[in-house]
C-alpha positions in Angstrom: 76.3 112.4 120.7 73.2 111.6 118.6 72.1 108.2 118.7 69.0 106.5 118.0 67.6 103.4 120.0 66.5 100.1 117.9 63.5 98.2 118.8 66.0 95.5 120.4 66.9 98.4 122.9 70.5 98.8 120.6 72.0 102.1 120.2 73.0 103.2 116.9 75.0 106.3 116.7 75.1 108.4 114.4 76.3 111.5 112.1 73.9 114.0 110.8 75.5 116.7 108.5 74.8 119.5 105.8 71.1 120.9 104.5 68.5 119.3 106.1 65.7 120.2 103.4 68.3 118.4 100.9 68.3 115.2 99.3 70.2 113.1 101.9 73.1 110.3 101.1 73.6 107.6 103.9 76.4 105.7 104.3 77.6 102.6 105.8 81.0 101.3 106.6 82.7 98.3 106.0 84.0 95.6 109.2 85.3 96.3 111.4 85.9 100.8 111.4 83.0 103.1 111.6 81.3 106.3 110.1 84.8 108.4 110.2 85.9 106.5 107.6 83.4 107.6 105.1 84.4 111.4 106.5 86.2 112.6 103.2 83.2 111.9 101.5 80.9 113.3 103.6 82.5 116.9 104.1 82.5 117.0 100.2 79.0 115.9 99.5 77.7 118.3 103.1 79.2 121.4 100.9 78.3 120.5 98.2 74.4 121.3 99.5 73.4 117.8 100.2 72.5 115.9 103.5 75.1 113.6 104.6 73.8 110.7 106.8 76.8 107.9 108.7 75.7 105.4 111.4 78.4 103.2 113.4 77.0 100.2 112.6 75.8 98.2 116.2 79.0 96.7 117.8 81.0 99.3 115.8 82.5 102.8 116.8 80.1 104.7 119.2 77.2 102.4 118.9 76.4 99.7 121.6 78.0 96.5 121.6 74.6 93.7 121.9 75.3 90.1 122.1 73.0 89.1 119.5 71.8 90.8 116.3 75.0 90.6 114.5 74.1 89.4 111.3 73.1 91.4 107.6 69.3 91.2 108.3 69.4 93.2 111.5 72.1 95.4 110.3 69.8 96.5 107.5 66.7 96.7 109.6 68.7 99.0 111.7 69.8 101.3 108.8 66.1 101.2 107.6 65.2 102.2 111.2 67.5 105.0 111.3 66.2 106.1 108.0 62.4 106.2 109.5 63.3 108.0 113.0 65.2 110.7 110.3 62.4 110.6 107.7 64.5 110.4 105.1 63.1 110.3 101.1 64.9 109.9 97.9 67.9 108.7 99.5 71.2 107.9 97.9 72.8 105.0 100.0 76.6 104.2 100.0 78.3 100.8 101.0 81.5 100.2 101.1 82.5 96.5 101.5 80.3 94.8 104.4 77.8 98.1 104.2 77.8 97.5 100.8 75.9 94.1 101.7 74.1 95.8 104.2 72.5 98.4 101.6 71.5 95.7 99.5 69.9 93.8 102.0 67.8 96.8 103.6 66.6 97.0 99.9 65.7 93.5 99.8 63.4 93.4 102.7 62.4 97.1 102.9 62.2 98.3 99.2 63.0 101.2 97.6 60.4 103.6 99.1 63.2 105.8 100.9 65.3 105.0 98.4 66.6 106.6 94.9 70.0 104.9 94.4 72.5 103.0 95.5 76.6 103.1 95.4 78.2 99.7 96.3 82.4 100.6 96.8 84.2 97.6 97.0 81.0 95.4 98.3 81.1 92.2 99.4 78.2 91.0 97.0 78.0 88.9 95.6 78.5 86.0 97.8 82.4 85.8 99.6 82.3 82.4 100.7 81.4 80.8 97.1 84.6 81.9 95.6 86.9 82.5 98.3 88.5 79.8 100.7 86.7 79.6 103.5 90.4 79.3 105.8 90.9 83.3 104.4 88.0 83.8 107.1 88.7 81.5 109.7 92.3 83.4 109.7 90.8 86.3 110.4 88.6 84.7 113.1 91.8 83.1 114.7 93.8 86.7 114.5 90.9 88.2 116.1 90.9 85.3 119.0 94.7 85.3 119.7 95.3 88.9 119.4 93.2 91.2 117.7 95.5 94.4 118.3 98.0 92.7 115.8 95.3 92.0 113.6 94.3 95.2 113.1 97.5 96.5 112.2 98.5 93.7 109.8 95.5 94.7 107.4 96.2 97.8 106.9 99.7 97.4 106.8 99.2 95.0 103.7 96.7 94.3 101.7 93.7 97.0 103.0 95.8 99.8 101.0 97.4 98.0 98.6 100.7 98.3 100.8 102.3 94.8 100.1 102.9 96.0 96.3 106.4 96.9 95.6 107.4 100.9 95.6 103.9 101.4 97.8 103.8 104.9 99.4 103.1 103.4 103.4 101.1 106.2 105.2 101.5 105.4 108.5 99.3 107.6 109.4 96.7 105.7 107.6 97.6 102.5 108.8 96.9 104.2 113.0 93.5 105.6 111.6 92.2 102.5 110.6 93.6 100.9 114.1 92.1 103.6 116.3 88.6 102.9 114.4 88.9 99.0 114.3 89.9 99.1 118.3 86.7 100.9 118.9 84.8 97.7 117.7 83.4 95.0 120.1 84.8 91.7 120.7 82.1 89.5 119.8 80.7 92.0 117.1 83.9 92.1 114.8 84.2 88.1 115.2 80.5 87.4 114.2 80.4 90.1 111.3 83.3 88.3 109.6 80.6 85.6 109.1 78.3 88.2 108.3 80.1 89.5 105.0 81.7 86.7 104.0 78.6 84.0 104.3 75.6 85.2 103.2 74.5 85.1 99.7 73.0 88.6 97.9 72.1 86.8 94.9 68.6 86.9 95.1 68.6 90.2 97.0 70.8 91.6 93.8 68.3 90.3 91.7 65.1 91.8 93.2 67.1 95.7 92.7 64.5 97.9 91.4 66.8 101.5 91.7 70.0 102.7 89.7 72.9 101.1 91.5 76.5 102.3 90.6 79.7 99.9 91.6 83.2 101.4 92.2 85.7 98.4 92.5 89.5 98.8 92.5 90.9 96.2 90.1 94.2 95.6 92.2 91.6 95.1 95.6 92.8 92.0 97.1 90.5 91.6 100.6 87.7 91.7 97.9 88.9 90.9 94.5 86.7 92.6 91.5 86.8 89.0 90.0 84.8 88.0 92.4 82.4 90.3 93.7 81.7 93.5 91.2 81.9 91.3 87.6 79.6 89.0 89.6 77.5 91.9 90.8 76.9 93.4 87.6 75.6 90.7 85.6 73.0 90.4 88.3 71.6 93.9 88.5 68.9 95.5 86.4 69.9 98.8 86.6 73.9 98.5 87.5 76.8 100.6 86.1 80.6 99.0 87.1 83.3 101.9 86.9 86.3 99.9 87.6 88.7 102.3 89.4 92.7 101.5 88.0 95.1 100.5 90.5 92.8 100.7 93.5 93.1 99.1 96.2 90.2 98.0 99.2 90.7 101.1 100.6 89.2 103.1 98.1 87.6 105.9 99.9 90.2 107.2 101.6 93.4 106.7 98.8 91.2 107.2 95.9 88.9 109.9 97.8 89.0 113.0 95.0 88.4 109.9 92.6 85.0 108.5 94.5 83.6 111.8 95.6 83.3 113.0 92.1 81.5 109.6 90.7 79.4 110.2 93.7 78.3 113.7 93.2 77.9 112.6 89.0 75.5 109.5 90.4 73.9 112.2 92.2 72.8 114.5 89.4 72.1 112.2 87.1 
């Protein structure tokens, strides 16, 4: 399996698809699954002619599991560093949720040299903690402590896909996917990222965007409510477009996939 090694010694695993001479898109995940999850959209956008780049985010997937370094500043420096090792120009990068942080903080302290444009789906910009009780975090912490493997089934039971709405179509196939991903994570990674995405603050790092940046929020989303992250986010961009996606849930890149690869391959050409 392809990986990459940081300069902390972490490796950083990683998906490399489609045209290499092509424009290339890299993505990053939100906590606690990995790269497969952006899959959909990366088999649509590989044959479509483009270069598709994923990374398992350290602690995540197939990527090592270090102590330290779990935090949005080294998360970005190792997406920029992946970026470098690839050489890769005029990228396109896509966050969903806690990579949607992650994106905009690798623009913040490595600017846009690398980079075209950016796609924030579902982000956690914003800032979490400033709006949302900090107990919805330390819930997640105690789940994780007392048994994580219940955990991970309960969000994506509920409120991940929109499931606790009455008349919801339950995939339970869905609902082992994102299990088998989350499982996959390391211990001390998952508990420290929650702290990651919901504490720091992207205001100024919003602020300082020099690129396009499109968001795609589902207005039903209710592990990151639009209220509170992507009509914040947009009043703080220079360059930001907010397609709000009706219905949609947290989990909009597998349920609403048709829906997100097109506004992906749009943002692209335009």
């Amino acid at each position: 399996m392809p990986h990459i090694t940081t300069k902390d010694g972490t490796e950083i695993y990683y998906k490399d698809w489609g045209n290499k001479e092509a424009q290339p898109v890299v993505f990053s995940h939100g906590w606690p699954l990995n790269s497969d999850d952006w899959e959909q959209q990366m088999f649509f956008l590989a044959n479509k002619g483009y270069r598709v780049v994923g990374h398992d985010r350290r602690g995540f997937g197939r990527s090592s599991q270090p102590w330290d370094g779990n935090n949005m500043d080294t998360y970005a420096d190792d997406t920029h560093e992946l970026m470098e090792k690839l050489n890769l120009k005029d990228a396109m990068l896509v966050g969903h949720s806690t990579g949607g942080g992650e994106i905009v903080r690798l623009l913040a302290r490595h600017g846009p040299s690398r980079v075209s444009k950016a796609v924030l789906v579902g982000a956690v910009t914003p800032h979490m903690i400033a709006s949302v009780p900090r107990s919805v975090f330390d819930g997640l912490r105690e789940g994780l402590l007392s048994d994580r493997s219940k955990l991970f089934i309960d969000i994506p039971s509920g409120p991940f896909f929109g499931y606790t709405k009455p008349g919801a179509n339950v995939s339970q196939d869905q609902i082992w996917r994102w299990w088998q991903q989350a499982m996959l994570s390391g211990f001390k990674n998952a508990y420290d990222c929650i702290g990651a995405f919901s504490e720091t603050d992207f205001t100024p790092d919003l602020q300082g965007i020099d690129v396009p940046v499109l968001l795609l929020h589902g207005d039903q989303d209710e592990l990151v409510p639009i209220d509170v992250s992507a009509r914040q986010t947009i009043g703080l961009l220079k360059k930001g477009t907010l397609k709000e996606i009706t219905g949609g849930s947290h989990a909009l890149p597998a349920i609403n996939a048709d829906e997100v690869n097109r506004e992906l391959l749009s943002f692209l050409k335009s």
